[in-house]
C-alpha positions in Angstrom: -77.8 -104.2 36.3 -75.5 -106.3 39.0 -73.5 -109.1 38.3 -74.0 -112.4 36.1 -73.3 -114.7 38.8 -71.5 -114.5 41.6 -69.3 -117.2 42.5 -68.4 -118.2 46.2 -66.7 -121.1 47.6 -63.4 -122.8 49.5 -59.8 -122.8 47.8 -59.8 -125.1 45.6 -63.3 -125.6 44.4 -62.8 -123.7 40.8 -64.1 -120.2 41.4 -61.6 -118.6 39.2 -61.0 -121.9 36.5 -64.8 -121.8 36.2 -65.7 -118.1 36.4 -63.2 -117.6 33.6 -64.9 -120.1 31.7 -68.4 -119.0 32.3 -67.4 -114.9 31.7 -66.0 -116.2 28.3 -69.4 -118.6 27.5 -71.8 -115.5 28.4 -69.1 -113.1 26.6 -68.5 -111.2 29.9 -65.9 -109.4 31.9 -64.5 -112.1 34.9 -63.3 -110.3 38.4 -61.8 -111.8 40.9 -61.8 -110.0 43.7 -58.3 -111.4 45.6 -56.9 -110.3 42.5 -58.6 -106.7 42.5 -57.6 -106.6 46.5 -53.9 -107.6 45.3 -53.8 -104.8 42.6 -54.5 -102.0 45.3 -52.4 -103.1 47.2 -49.2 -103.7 44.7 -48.5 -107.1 45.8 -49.6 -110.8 46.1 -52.3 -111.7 48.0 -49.4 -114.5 49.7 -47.5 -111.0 50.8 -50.2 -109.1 51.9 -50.9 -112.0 54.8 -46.9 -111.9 55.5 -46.3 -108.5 55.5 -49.2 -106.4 56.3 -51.1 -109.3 58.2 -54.6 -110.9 57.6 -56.8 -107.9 59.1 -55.3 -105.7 56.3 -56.0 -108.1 53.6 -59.6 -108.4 54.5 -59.6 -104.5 54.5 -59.0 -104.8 50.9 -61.0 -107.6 50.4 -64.0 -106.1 51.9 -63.5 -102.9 49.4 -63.4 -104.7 46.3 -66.5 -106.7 47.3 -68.1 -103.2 47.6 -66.9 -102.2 44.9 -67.8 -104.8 42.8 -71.3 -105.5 44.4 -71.9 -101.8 43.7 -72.7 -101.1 47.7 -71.2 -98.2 47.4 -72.2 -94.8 45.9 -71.2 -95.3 42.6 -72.7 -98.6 40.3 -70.3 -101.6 40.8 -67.9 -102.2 38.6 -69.2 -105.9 37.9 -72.2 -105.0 36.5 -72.9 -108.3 34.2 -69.8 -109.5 34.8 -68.9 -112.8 36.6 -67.4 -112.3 39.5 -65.5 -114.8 42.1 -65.2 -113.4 45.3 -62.4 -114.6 47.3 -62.6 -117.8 49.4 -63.0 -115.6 53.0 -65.1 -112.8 51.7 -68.0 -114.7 53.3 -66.9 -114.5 56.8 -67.5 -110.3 56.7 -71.7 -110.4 57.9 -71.8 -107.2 55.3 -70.9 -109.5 52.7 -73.3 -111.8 53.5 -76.3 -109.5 53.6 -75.0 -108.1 50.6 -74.9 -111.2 48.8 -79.2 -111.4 49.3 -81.4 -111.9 46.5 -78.0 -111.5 44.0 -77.2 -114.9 41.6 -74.9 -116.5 43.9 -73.3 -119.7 43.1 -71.4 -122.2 45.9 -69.1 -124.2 44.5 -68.1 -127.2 47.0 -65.8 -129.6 47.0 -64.5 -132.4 48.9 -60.9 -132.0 50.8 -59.4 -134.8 48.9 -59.7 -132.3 45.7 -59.8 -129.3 47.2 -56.2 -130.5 48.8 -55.0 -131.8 44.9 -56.3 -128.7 43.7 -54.3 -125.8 46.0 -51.7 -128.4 46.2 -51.2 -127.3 49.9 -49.4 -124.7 48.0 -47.6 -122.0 50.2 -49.0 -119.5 47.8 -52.1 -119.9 50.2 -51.2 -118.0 52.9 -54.0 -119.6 55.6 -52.5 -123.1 54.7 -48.6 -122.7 55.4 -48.9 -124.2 58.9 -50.5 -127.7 59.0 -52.1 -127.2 55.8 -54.3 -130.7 55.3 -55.9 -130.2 58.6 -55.7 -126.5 58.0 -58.1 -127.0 55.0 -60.6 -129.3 56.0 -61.2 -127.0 59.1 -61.4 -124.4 56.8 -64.1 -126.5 54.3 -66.4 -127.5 57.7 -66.1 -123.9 59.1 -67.1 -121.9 56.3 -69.9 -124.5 54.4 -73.0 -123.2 56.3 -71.6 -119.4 55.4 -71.4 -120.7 51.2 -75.0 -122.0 51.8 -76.3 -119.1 53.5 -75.6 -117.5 50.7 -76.4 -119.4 47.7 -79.1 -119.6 45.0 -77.5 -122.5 43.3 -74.5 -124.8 45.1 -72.5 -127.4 42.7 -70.3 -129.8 44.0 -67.0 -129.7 41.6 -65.5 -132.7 43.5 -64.4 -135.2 40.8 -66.0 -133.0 37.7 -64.1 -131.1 35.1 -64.6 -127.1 35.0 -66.8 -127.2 31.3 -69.2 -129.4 33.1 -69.2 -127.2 36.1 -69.6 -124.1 33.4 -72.6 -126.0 31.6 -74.5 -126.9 34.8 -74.5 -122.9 36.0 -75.3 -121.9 32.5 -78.8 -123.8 32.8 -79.5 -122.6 36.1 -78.9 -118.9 34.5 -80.6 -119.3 31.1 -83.6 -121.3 32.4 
């Protein structure tokens, strides 16, 4: 068994609002892996950029995808659970190839939400310097790596989360 769905995307475009949603629809565990990359490390994903620098988060990041992708020797830990994986766990190729033939959702959205969304909070440790422009680089950069991987993409610009959660639902219970 693997995961539910697997939910990909930019900050800001719902991963975690909806994959909460959709784990409690399909009565299912939700992981996040920023969150299981935080818990490893004892600290906030904010302080893991500012203190042990972005190569070390993406060390942890990379080891909770594996972990909950089940890549390694042992079956992953998301098996049918949702899961979102952070909004950079895309960028590692590894990732990528890993993410074949599994129920991958992109969620999209446009800047002006995405930006209302994150708030340009400084939480968001890739947007404390020149965050607007910081995040719509971010949003053009890393859309073909979201498509690459999807079997489903939603747009979430302008729509609330249960009608984000209803449209994956029919894609996963045809």
């Amino acid at each position: 068994m693997s995961a539910r769905a697997i939910l990909v995307g930019p900050p800001g475009a719902g991963k975690t609002t909806v994959g909460r949603l959709l784990a409690a629809e399909l009565g299912a565990t939700f992981l996040d892996t920023d969150e299981l990359a935080a818990s490893v490390a004892g600290k906030t994903v904010a302080d893991i950029f500012l203190e042990d620098g972005e190569d070390r988060f993406r060390e942890l990041e990379r080891a909770a995808v594996r972990s909950v992708l089940g890549e390694q020797e042992s079956p992953g830990i998301a098996d049918g659970a949702v899961v979102a994986l952070g909004g950079g766990a895309i960028l590692n190729p590894d990732t990528r190839e890993e993410l074949a033939g599994k129920p991958v959702v992109a969620l999209t959205v446009d800047l002006t939400d995405a930006v209302k969304r994150v708030g340009l909070a400084r939480d968001r440790p890739l947007l404390v310097e020149a965050p607007r422009a910081r995040m719509s680089a971010t949003l053009r950069e890393r859309a073909p790596l979201y498509a690459q991987v999807a079997a489903l993409r939603v747009d979430t610009s302008g729509r609330s989360p249960d009608d984000i959660v209803k449209e994956v639902l029919a894609w996963l219970t045809p």
